[in-house]
N, C-alpha and C positions, 0 to 999 in steps of 0.2 A: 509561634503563629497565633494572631490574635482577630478572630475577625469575627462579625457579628451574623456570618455566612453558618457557621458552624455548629447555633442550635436545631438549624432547620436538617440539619446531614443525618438519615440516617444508614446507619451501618449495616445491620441487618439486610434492611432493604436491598441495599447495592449487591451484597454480597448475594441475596437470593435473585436477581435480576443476571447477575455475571453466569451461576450454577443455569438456572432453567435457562438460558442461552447454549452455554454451553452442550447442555444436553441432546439440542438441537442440530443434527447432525446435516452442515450445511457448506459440507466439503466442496471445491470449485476447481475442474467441474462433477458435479455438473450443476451443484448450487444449489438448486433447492431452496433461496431464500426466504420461500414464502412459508417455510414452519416456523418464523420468527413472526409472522405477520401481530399474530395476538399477543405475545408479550410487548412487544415495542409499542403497536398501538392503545393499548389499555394504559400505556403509561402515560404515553401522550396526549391522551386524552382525559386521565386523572388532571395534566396540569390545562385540561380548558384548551388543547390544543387541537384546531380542525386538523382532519388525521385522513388521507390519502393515500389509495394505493397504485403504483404504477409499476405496469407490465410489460416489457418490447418482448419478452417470450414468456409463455406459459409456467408459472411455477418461480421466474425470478424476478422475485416483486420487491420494488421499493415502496419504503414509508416514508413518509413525509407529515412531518409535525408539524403546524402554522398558529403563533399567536401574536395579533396585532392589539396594541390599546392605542389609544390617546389619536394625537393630529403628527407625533415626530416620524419624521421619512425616513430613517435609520433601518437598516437593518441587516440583521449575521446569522450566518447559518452554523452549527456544528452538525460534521458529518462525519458518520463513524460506519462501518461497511460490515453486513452481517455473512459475507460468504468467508471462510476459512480455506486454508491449504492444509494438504493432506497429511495427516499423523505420519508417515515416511513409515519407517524400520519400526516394526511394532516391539519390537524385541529391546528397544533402547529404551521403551518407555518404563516408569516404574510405576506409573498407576495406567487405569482406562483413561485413552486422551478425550472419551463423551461423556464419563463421568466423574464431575466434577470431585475434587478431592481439595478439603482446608485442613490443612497442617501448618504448622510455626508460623501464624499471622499471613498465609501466603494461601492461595486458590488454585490449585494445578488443573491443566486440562488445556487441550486446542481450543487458541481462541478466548481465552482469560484476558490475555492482555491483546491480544492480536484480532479482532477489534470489539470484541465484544464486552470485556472488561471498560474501553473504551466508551462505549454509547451507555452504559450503566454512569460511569461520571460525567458523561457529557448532560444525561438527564437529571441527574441528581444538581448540578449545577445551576440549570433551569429552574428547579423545581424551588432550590434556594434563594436562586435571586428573585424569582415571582413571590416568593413569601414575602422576601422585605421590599418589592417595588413590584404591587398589584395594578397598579396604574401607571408604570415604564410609559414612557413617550418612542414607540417603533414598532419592532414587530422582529419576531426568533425564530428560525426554522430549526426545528430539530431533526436529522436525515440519517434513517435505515438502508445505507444500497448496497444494490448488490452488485457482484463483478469486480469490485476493487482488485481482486487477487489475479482476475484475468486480462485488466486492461479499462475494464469500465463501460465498455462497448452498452453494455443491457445496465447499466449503474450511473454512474454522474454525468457520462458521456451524454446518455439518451436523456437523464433529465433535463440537462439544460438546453439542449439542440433541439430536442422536438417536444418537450412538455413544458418549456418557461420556467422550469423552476431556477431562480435568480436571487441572490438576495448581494448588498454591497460588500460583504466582506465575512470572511468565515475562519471558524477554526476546526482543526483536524486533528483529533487525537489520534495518531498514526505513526509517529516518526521523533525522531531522538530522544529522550528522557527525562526526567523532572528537573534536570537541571541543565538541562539543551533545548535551544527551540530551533527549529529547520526554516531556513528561510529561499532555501535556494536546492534546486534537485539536478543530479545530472538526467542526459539525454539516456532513454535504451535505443540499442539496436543489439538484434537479435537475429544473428546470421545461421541459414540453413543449406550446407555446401553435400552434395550429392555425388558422389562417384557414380559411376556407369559400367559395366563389365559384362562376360559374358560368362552367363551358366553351361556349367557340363558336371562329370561325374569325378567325385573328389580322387578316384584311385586314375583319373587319366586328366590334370588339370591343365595339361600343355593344348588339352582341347579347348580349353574356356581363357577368360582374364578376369583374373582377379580383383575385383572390386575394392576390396576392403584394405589392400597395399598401399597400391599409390595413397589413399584417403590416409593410412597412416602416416604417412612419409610426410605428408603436407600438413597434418595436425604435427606434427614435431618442431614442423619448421615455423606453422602459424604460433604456436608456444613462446618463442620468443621475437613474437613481432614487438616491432619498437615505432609507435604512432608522434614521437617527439614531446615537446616537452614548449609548446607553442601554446597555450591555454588561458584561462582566467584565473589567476591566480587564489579571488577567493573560492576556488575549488581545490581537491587535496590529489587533482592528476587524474588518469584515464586507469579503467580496469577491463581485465579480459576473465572468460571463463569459460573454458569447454567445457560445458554440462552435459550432454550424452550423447554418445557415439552407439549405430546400433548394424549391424549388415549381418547378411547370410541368414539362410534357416535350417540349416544339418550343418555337421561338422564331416558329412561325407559327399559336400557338394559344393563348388567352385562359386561364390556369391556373385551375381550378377549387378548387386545393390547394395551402396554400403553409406549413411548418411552421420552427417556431426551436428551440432547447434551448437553455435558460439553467442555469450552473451557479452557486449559489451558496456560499458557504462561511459559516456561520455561527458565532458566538462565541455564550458563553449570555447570555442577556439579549435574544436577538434570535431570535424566532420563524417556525417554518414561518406560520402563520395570518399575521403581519403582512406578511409575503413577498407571501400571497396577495391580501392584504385590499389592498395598494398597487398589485398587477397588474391585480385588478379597477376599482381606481379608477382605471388612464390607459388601459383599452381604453373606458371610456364617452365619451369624448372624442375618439377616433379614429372610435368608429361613430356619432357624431353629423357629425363632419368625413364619415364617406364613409356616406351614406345605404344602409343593407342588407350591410354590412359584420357578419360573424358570426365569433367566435371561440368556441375550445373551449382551457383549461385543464388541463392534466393533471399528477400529481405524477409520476416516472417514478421516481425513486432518493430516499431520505430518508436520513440516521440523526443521532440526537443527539448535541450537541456532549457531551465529556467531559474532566474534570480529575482528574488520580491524587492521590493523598495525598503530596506529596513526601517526608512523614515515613516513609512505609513501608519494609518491610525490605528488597525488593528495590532499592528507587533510594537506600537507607543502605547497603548492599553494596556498589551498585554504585558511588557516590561515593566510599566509601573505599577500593575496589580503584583507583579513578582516583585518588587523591591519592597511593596508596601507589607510583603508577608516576609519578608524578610529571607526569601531563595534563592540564592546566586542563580544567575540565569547568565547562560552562554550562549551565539546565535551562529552558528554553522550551515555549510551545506552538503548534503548526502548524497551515494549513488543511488537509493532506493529512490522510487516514485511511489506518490498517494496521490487523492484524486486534487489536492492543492494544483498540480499540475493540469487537471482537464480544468478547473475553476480559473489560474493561472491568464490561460489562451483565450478565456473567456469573460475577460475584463476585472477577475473577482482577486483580492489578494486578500490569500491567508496564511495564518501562525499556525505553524506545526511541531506537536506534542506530545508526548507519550505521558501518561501519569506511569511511569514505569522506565521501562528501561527495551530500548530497542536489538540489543541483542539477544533478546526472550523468544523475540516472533520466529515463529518455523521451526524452531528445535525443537527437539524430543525434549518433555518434559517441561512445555511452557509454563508459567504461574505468574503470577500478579501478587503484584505484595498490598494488602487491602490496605493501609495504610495510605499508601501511597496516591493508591485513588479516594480517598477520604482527603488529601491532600490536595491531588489536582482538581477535586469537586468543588475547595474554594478559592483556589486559585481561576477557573475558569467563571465561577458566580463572579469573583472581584475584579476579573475580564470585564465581563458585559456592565457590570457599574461602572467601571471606567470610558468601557467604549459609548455608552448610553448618556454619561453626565459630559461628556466635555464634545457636546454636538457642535459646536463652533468651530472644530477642526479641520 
């Protein structure tokens, strides 16, 4: 790897910007992203960048980085999201997931690579290319949001719908790995199916109905629902997941309430309506099986699946800042979502990238290999000189 991005990187830096992030305990929810306000902004505003904060609720605050030269109309955002998911099982951890730990070339901690490792090389990338092009022809948003983890709703959702912030094309250090870029995301839906029953006293249950029954009999049967095989091929198929089932509150009492969440992931070609239209068809066979047996449906989380133009100028940018560093780059589509997708709906397309590796995020024991984002720091600097020099596109 030979590029002239590479005197301006430094390591130190990055790695104390990932740690004092990390520290940062800005789990979602309930988010908190405004204890990051001062690190992100002192940075952004080392590289001369107007530095903004926006709030749709108290406490979760986006930053926002703005630097314009010259008369070129150009311009890209990178957007890296400071709220985190929760450390889960503390007991599977092998360090503090708040405090930060560097061991074998690697930074462990919530949030190193998931996304806060991220915005540390999204800045340093910045920080590179304004060294060797102080007089760039456009203008660079660098973006702190928050909510990514929940949907976006108080994060890139609310910037671009009610604050303008817009820019023509972005990259998201969020999704596949150094040597994957996401071009395409499936749809969520996220179903929440409620049983109904009646409470009485667990030593006399023929007085109540059981709730939590029938709800099982129909997660069994929902388990191997089959939604076909009707899809866009450059997707890799539909997924299901029963993530939590929760009913009753003594074990000496007939549960009146018994509810499930199912996540699904969908590819296009595979609809929210026929999701529903199959769910509705195996509860009628559970409340024939259990006489008085009621369910309620609910949609809780949606959004539609999407695919970028692989032709466009930022993933032709971004491609040949990759070959010119000489990185196999591969261009897939995922079941996760990042806010590519609210940017997406809202006329913007972007390259999506992990300086890492995306099966890190959410597990016990996440880490960032520092290398790696020393890596993706010139490969996203050799981005924006490519997206900045070839303005005729």
């Amino acid at each position: 790897m030979a590029s002239k991005y590479q005197k301006h990187i430094d390591r130190d830096e990055i790695v104390k910007i990932v740690c004092d992030l990390v520290r940062l305990k800005t789990v979602n929810p309930p988010g908190n992203e405004h204890l990051c306000r001062e690190v992100v902004g002192e940075r952004m505003r080392a590289l001369g960048m107007e530095v903004r904060c926006y709030e749709k609720e108290p406490g979760r605050t986006n930053v926002v980085g703005r630097i314009k030269c010259g008369r070129g109309t150009r311009s890209i955002g990178f957007v890296s999201h400071m709220d985190v998911v929760p450390a889960g099982e503390m007991s599977l951890w092998e360090t503090d997931p708040f405090e930060p730990v560097i061991k074998d070339g690697k930074i462990f901690g919530r949030g190193t690579l998931d996304d806060k490792g991220s915005f540390a090389c999204a800045y340093a990338a910045c920080k590179a290319y304004l060294a060797e092009n102080p007089e760039f022809e456009g203008e660079i948003y660098l973006v702190a949001a928050a909510d990514e983890e929940m949907g976006s709703e108080l994060g890139m959702i609310y910037l671009v719908n009610e604050c303008g912030i817009k820019f023509d094309v972005a990259i998201i250090p969020d999704g596949g790995n150094m040597n994957l870029s996401i071009y395409g995301e499936k749809g969520i839906l996220w179903v929440e199916i409620t049983s109904y029953g009646v409470q009485a006293h667990g030593s006399t249950p023929e007085l109540g109905r059981n709730a939590i029954v029938p709800l099982a009999a129909l997660v069994a049967i929902l388990s191997r629902l089959d939604l076909g095989q009707n899809y866009d091929r450059q997707f890799d198929g539909w997924t299901m997941n029963i993530g939590s089932m929760h009913g009753g509150s003594a074990t000496n009492m007939v549960p009146a309430r018994a509810t499930v969440a199912i996540d699904f992931r969908l590819p296009v070609g595979i609809t929210k309506e026929q999701v529903l239209r199959q769910i509705d068809e195996h509860i009628g066979p559970v409340k024939r099986h259990y006489p008085g047996a009621e369910f309620s449906v609910e949609v809780i989380n949606e959004s539609e699946p999407h695919i970028s133009d692989k032709n466009s100028v930022i993933i032709r940018s971004f491609d040949r800042a990759a070959r010119r560093l000489g990185i196999p780059m591969d261009y897939s589509t995922f079941g996760g979502n990042t806010v590519a997708k609210n940017l997406y709906f809202a006329g913007i397309t972007s390259v999506v990238h992990y300086p890492g590796d995306d099966k890190l995020a959410h597990v016990p024991n996440e880490f960032v290999i520092i290398d790696e984002l020393l890596l993706g720091t010139v490969l996203y600097a050799e981005t924006l000189e490519e997206y900045f020099k070839h303005s005729d596109e």
